[in-house]
N, CA, C and O atoms as a Tripos MOL2 file, in Angstrom:
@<TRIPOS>MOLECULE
protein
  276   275    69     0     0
PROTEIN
NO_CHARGES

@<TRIPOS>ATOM
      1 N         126.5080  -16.4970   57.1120 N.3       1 UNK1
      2 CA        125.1590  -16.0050   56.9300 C.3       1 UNK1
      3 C         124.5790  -16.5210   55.6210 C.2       1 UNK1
      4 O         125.2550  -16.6980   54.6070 O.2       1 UNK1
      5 N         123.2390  -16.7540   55.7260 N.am      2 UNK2
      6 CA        122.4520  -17.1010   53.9860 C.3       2 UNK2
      7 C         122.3240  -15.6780   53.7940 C.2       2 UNK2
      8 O         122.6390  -14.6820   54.4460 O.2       2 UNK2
      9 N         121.4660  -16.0220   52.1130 N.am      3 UNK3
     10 CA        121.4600  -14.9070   51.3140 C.3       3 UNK3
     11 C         120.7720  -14.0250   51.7880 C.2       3 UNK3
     12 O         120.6610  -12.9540   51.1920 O.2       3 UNK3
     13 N         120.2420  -14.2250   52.7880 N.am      4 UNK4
     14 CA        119.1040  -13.3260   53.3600 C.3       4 UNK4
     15 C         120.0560  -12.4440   54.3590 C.2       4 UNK4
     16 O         119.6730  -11.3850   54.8550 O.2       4 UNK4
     17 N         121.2210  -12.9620   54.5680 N.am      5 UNK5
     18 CA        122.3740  -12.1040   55.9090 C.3       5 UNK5
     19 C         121.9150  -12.8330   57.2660 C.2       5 UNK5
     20 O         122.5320  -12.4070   58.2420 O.2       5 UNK5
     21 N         120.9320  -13.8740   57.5610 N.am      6 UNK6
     22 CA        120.6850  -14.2860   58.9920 C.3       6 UNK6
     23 C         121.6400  -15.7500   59.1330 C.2       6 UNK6
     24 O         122.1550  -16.2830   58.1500 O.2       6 UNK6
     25 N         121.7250  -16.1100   60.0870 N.am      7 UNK7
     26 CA        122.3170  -17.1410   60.7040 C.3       7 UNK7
     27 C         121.6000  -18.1460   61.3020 C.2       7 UNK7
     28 O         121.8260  -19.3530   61.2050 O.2       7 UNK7
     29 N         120.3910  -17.3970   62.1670 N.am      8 UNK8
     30 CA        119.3020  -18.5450   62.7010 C.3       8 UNK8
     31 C         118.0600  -18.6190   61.3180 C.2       8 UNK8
     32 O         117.6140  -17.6780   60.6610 O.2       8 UNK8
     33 N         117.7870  -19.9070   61.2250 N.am      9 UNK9
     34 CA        116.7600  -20.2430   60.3200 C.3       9 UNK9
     35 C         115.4680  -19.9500   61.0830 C.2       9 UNK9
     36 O         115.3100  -20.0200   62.3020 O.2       9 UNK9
     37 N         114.5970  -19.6190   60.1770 N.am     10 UNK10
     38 CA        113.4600  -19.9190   60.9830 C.3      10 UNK10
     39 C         112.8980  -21.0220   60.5330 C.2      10 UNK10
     40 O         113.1720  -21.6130   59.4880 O.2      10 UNK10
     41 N         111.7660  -21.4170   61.6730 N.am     11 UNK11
     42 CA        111.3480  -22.8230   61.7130 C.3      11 UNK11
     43 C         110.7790  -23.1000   60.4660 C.2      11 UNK11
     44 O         110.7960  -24.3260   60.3640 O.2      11 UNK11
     45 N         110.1950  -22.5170   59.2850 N.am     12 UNK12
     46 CA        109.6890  -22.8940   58.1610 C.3      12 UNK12
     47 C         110.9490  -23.2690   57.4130 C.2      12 UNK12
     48 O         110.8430  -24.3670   56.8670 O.2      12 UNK12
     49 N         111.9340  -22.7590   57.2620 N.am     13 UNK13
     50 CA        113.4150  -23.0010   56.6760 C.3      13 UNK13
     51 C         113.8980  -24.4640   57.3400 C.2      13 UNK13
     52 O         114.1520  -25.5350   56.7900 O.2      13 UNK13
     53 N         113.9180  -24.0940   58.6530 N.am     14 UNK14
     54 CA        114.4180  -25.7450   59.1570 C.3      14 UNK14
     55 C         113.8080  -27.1460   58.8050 C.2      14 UNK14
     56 O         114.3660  -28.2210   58.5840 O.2      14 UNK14
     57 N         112.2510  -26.7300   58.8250 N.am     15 UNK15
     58 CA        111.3450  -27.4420   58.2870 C.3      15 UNK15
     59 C         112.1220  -28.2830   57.0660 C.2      15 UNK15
     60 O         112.6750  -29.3700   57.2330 O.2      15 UNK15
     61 N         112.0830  -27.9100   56.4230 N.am     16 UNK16
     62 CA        112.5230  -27.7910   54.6570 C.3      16 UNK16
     63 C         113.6500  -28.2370   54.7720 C.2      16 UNK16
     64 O         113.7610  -29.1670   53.9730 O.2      16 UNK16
     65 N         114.6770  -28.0670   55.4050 N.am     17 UNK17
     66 CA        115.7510  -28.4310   55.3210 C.3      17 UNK17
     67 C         115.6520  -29.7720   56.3590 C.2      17 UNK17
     68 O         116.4680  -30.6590   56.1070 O.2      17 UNK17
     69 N         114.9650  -29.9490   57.2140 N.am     18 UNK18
     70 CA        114.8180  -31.2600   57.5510 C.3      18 UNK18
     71 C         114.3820  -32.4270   56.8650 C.2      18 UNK18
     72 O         114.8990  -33.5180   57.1020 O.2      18 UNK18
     73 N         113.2420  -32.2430   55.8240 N.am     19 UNK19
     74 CA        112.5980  -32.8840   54.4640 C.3      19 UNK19
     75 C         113.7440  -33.4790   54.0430 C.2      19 UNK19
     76 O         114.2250  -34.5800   54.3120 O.2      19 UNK19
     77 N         114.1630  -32.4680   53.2430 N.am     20 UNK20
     78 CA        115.3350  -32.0560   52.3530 C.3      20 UNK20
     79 C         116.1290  -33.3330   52.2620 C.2      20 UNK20
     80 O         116.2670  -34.0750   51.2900 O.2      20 UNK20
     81 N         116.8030  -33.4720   53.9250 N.am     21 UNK21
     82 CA        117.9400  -33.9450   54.3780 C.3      21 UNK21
     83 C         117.6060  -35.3920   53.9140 C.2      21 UNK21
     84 O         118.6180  -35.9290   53.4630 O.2      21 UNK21
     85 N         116.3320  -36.3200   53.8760 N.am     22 UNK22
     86 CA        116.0600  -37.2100   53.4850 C.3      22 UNK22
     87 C         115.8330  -37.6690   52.1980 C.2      22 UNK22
     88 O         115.4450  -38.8100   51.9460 O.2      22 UNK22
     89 N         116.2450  -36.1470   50.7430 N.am     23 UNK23
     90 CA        116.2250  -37.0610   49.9770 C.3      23 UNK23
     91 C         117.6380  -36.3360   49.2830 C.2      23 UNK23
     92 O         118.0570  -36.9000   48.2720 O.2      23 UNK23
     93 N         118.2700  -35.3190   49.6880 N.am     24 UNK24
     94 CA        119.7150  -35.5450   49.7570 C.3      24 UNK24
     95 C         120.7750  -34.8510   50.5680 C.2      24 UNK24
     96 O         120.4270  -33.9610   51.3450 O.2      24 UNK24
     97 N         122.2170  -35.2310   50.4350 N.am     25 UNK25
     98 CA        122.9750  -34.4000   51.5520 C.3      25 UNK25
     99 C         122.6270  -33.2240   51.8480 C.2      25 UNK25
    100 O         122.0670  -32.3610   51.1710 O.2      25 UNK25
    101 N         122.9190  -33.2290   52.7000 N.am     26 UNK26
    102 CA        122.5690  -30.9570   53.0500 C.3      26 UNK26
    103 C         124.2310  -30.4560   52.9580 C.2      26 UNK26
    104 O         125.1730  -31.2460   53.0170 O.2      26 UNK26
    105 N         124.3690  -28.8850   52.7930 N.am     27 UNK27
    106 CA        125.5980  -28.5220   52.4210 C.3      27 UNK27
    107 C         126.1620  -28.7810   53.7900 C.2      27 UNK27
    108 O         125.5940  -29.3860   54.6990 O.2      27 UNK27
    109 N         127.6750  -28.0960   53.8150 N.am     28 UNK28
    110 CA        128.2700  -27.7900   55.1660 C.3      28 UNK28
    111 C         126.9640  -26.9260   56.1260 C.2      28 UNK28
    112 O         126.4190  -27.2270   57.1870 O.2      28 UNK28
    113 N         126.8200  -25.9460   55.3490 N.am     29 UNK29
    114 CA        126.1560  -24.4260   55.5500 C.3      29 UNK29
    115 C         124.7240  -24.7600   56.2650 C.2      29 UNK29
    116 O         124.4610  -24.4060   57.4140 O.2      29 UNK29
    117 N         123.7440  -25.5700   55.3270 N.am     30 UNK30
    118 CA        122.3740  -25.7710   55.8740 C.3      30 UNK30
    119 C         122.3390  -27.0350   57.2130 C.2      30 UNK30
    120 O         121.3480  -27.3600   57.8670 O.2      30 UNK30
    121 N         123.6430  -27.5350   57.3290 N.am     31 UNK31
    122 CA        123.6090  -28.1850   58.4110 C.3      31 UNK31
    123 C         124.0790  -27.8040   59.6380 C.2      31 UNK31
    124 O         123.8700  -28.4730   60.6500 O.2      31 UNK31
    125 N         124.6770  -26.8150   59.6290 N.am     32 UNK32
    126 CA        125.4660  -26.2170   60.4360 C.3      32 UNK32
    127 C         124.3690  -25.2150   60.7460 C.2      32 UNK32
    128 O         124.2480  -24.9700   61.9460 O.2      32 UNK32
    129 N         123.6480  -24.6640   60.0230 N.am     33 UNK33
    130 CA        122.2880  -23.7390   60.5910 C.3      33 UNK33
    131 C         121.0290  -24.6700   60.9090 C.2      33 UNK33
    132 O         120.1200  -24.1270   61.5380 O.2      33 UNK33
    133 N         120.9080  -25.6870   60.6340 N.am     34 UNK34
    134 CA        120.0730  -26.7420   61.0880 C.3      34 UNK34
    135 C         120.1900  -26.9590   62.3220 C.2      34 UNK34
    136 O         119.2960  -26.9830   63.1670 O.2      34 UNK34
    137 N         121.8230  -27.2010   62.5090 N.am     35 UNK35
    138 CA        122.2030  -27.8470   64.2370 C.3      35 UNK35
    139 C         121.9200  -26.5780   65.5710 C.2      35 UNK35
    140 O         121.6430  -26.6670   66.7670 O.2      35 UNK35
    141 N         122.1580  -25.4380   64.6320 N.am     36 UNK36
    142 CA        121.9330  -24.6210   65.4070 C.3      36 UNK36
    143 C         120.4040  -24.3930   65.8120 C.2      36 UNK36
    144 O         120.0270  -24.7200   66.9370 O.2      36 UNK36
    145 N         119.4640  -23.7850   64.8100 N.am     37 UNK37
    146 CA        118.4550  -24.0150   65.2060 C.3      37 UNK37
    147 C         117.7750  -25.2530   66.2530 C.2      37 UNK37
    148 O         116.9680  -25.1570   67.1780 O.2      37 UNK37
    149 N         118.3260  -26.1730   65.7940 N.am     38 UNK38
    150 CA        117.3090  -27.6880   66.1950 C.3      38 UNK38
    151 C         118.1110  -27.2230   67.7130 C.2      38 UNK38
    152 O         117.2850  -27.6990   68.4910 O.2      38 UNK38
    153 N         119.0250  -26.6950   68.4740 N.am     39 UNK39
    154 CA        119.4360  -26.5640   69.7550 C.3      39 UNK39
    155 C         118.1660  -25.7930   70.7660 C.2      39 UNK39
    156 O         117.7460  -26.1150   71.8770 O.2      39 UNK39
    157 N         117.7870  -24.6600   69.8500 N.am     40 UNK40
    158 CA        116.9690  -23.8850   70.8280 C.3      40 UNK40
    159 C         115.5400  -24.0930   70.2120 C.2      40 UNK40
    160 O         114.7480  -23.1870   70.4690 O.2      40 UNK40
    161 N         115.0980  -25.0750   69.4840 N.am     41 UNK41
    162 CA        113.8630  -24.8370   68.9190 C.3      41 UNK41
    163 C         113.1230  -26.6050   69.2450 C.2      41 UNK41
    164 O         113.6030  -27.5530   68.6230 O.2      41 UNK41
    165 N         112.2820  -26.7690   69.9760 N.am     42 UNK42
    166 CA        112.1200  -27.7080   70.4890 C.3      42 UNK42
    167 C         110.7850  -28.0970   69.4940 C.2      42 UNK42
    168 O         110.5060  -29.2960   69.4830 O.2      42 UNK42
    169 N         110.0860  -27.3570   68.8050 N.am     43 UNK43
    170 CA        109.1000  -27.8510   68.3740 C.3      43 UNK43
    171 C         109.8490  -28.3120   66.5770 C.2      43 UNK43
    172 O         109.4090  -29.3180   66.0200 O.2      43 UNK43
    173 N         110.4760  -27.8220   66.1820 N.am     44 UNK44
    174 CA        111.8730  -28.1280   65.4270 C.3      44 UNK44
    175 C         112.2250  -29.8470   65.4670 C.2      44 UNK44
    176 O         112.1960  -30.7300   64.6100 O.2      44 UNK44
    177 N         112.4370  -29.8240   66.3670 N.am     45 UNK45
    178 CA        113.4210  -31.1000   67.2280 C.3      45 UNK45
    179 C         112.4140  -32.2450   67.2620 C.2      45 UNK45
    180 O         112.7820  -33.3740   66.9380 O.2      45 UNK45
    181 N         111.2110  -32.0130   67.6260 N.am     46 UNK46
    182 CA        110.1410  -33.1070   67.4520 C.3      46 UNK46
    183 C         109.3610  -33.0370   66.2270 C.2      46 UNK46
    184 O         108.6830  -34.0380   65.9940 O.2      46 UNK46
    185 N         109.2980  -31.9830   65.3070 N.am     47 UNK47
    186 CA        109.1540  -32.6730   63.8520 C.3      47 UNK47
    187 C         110.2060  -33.5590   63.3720 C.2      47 UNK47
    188 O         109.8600  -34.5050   62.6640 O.2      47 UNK47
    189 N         111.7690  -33.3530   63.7250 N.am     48 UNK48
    190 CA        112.6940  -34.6100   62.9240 C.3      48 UNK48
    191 C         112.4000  -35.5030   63.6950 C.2      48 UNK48
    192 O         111.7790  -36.3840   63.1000 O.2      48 UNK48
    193 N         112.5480  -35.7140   64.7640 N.am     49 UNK49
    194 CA        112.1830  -36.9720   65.2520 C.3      49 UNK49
    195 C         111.0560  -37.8240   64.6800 C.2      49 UNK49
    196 O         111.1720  -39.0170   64.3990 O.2      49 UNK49
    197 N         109.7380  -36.9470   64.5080 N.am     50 UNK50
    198 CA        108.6580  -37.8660   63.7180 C.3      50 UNK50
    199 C         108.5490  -37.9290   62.3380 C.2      50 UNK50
    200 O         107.6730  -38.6310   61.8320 O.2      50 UNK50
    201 N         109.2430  -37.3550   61.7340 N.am     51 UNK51
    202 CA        109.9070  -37.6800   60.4970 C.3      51 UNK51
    203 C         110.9990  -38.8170   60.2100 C.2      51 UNK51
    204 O         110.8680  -39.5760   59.2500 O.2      51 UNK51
    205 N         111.8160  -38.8780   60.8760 N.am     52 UNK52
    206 CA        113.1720  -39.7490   61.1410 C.3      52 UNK52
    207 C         112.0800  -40.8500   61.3190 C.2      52 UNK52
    208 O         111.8490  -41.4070   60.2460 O.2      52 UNK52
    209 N         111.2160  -41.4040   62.5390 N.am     53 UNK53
    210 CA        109.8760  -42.0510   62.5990 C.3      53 UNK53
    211 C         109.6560  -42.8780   61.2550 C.2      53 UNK53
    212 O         109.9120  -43.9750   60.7580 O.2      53 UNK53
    213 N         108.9140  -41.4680   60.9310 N.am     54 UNK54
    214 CA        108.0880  -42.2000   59.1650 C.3      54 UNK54
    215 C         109.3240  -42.9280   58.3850 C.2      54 UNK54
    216 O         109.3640  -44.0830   57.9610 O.2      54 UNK54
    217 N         110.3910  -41.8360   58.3180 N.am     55 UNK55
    218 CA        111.1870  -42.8950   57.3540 C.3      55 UNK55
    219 C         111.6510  -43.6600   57.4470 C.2      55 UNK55
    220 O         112.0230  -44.2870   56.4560 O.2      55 UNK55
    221 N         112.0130  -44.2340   59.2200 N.am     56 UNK56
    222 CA        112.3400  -45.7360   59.4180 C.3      56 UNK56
    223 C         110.9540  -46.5290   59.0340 C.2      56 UNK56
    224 O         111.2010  -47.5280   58.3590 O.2      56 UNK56
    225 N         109.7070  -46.3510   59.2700 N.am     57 UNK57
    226 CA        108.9900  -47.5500   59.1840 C.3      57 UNK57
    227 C         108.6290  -47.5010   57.8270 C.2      57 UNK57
    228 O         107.7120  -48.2820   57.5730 O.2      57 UNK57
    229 N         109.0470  -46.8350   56.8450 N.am     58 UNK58
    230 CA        108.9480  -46.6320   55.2170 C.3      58 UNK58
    231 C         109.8810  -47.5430   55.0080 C.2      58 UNK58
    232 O         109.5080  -48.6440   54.6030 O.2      58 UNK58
    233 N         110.6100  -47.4160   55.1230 N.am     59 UNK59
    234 CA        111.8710  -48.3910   55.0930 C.3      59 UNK59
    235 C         111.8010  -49.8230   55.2350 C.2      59 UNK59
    236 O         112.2230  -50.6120   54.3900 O.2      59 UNK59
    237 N         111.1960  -50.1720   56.4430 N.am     60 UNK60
    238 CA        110.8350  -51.0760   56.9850 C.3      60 UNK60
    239 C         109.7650  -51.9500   56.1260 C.2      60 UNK60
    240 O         109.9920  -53.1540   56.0090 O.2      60 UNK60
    241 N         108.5770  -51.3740   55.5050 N.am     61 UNK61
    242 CA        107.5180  -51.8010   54.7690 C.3      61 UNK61
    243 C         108.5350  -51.8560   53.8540 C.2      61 UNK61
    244 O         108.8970  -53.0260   53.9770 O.2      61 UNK61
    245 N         109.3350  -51.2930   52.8980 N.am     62 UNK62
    246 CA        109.8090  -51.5360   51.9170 C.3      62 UNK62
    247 C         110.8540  -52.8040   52.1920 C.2      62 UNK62
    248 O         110.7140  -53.6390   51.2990 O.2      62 UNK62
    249 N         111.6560  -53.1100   52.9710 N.am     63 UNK63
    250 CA        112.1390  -54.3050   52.9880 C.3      63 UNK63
    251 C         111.3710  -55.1840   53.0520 C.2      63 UNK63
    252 O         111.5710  -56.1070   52.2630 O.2      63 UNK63
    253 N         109.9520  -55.3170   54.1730 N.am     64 UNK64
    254 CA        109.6020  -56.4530   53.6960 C.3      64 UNK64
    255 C         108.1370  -57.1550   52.9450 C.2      64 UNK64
    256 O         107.3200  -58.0710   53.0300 O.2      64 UNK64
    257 N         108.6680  -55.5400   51.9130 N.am     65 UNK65
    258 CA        107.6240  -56.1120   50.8070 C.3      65 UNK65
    259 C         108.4920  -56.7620   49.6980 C.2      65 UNK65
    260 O         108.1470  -57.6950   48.9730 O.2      65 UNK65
    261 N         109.5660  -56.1690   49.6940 N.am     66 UNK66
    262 CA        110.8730  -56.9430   49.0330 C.3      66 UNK66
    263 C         111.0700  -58.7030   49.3280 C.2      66 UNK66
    264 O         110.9730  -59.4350   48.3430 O.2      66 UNK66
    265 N         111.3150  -59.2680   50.5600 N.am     67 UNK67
    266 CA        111.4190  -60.2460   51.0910 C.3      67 UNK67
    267 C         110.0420  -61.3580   50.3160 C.2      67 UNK67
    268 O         110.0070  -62.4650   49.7790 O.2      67 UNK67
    269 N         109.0300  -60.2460   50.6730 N.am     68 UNK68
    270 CA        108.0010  -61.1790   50.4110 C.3      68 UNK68
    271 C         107.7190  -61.4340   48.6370 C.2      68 UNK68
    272 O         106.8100  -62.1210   48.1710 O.2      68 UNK68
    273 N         108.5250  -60.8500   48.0300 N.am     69 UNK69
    274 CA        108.8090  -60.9790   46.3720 C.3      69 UNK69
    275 C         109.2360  -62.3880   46.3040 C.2      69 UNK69
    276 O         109.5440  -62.8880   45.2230 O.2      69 UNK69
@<TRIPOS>BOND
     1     1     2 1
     2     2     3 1
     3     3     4 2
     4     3     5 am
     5     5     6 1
     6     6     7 1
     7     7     8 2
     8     7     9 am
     9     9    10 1
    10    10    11 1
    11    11    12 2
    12    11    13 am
    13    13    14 1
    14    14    15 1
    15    15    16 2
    16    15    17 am
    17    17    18 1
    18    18    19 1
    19    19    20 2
    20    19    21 am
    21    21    22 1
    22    22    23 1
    23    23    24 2
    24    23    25 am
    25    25    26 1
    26    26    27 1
    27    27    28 2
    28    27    29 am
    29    29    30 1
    30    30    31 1
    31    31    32 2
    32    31    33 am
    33    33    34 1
    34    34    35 1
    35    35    36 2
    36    35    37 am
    37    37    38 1
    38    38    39 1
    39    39    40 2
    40    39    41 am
    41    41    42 1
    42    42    43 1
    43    43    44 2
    44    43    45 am
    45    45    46 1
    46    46    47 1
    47    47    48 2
    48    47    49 am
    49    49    50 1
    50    50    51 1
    51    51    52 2
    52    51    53 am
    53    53    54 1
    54    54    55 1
    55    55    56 2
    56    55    57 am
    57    57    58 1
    58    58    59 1
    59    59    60 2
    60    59    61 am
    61    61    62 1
    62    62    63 1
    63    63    64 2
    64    63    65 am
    65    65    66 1
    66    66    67 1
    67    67    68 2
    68    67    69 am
    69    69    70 1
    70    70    71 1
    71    71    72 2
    72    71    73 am
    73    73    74 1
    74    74    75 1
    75    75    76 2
    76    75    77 am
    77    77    78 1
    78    78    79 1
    79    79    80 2
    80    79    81 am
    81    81    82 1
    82    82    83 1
    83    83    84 2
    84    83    85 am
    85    85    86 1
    86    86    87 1
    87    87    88 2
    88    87    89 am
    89    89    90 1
    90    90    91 1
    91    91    92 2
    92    91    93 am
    93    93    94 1
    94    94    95 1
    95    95    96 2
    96    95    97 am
    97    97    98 1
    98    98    99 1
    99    99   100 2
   100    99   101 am
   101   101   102 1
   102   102   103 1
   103   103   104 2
   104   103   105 am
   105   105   106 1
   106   106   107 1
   107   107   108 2
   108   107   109 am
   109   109   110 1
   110   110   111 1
   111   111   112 2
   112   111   113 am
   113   113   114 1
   114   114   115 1
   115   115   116 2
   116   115   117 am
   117   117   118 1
   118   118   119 1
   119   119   120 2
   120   119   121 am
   121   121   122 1
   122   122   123 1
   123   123   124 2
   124   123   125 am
   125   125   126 1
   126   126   127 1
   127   127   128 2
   128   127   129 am
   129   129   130 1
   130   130   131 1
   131   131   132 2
   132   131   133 am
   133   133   134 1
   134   134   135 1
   135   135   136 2
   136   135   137 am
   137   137   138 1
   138   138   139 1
   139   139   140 2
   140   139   141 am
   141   141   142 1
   142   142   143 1
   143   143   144 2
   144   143   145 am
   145   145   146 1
   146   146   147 1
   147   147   148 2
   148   147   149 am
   149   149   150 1
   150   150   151 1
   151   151   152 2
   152   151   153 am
   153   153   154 1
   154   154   155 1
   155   155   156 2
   156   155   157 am
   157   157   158 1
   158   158   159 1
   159   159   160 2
   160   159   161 am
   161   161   162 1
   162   162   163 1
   163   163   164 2
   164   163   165 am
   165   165   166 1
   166   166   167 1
   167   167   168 2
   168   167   169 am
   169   169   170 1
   170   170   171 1
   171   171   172 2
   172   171   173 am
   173   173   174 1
   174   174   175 1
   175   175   176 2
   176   175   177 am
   177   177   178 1
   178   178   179 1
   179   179   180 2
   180   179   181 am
   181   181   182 1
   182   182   183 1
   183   183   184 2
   184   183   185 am
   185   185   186 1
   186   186   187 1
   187   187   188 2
   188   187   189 am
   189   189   190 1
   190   190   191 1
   191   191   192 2
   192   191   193 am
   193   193   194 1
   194   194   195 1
   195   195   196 2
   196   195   197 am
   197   197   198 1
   198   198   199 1
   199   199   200 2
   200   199   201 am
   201   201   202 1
   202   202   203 1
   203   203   204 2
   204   203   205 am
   205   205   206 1
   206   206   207 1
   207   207   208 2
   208   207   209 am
   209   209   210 1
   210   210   211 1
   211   211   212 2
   212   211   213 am
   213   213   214 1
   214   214   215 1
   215   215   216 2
   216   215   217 am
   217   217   218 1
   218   218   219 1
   219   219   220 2
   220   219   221 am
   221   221   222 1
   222   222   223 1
   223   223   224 2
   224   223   225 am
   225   225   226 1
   226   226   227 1
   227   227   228 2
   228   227   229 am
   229   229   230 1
   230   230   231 1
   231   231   232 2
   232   231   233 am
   233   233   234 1
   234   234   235 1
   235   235   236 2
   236   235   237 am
   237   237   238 1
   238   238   239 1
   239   239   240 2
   240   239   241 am
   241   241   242 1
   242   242   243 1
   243   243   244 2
   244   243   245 am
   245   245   246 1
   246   246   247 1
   247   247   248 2
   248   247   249 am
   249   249   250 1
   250   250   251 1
   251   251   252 2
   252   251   253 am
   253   253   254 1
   254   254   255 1
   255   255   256 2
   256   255   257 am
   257   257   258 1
   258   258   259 1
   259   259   260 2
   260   259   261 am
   261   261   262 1
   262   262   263 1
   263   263   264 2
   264   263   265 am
   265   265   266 1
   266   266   267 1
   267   267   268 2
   268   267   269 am
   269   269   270 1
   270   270   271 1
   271   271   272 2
   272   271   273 am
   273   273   274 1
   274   274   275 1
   275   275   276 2
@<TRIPOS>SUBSTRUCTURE
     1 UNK1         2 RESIDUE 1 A UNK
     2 UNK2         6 RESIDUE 1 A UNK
     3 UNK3        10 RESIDUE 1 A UNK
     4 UNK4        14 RESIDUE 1 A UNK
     5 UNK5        18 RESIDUE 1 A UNK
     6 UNK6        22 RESIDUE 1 A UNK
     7 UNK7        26 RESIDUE 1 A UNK
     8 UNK8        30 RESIDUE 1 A UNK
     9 UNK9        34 RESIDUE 1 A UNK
    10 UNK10       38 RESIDUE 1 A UNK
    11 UNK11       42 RESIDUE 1 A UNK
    12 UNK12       46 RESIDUE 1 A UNK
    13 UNK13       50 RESIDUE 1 A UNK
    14 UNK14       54 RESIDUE 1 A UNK
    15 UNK15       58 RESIDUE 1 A UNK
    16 UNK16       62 RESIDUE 1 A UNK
    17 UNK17       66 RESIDUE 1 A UNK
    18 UNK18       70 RESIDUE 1 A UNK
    19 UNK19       74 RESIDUE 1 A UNK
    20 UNK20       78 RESIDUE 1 A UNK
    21 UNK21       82 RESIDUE 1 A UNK
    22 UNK22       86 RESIDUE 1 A UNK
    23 UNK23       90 RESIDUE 1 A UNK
    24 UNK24       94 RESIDUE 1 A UNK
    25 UNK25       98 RESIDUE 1 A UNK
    26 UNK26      102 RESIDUE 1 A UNK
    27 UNK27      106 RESIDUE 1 A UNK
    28 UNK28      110 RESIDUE 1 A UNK
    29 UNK29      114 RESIDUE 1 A UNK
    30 UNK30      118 RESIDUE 1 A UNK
    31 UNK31      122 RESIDUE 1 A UNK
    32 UNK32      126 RESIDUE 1 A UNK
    33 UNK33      130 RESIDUE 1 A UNK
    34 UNK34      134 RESIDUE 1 A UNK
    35 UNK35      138 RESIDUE 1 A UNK
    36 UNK36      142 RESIDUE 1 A UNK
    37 UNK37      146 RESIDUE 1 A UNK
    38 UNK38      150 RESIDUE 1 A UNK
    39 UNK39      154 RESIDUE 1 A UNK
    40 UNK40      158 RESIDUE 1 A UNK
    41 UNK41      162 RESIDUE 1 A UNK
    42 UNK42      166 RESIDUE 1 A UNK
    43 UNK43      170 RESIDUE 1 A UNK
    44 UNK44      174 RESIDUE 1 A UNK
    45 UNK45      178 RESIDUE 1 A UNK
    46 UNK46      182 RESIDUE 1 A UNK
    47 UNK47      186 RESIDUE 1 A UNK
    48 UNK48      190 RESIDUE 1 A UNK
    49 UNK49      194 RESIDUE 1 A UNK
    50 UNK50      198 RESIDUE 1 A UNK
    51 UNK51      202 RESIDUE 1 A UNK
    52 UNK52      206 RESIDUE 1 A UNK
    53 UNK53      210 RESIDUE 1 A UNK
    54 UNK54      214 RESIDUE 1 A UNK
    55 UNK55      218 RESIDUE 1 A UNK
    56 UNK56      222 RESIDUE 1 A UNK
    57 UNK57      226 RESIDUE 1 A UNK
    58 UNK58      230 RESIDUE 1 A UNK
    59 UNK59      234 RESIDUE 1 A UNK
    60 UNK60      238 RESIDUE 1 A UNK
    61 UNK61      242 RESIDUE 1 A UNK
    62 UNK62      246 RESIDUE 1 A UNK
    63 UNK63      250 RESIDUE 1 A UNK
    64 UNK64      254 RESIDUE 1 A UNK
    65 UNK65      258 RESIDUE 1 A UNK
    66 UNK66      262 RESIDUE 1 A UNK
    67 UNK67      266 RESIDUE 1 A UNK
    68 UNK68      270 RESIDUE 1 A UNK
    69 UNK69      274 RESIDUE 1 A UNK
């Protein structure tokens, strides 16, 4: 359980911890309540996806603005 005593996150928590995950590891704990949530929460599940999205094509512009150096 978090400090709060719950187990399921709610979607503003998952939110955050989906961010999160992109600019560093998540614990055992917030991933393991992440996976859970992201199972039954579908609107959850398609914010990482369009996040995961942005940060591949961030990525992408950044290599090849690099290249073009």
């Amino acid at each position: 359980m978090d400090k709060k005593g719950t187990i399921m996150l709610k979607c503003q928590r998952a939110a955050e911890l989906i961010s999160l995950q992109h600019d560093r590891p998540l614990s055992l704990w917030e991933r393991w309540q992440l996976r859970l949530h992201l199972l039954v929460c579908s609107p959850c599940q398609r914010y990482q996806k369009q996040l995961d999205t942005i940060s591949l094509a961030m990525h992408h512009v950044r290599q090849k603005q690099a290249e073009d150096k």
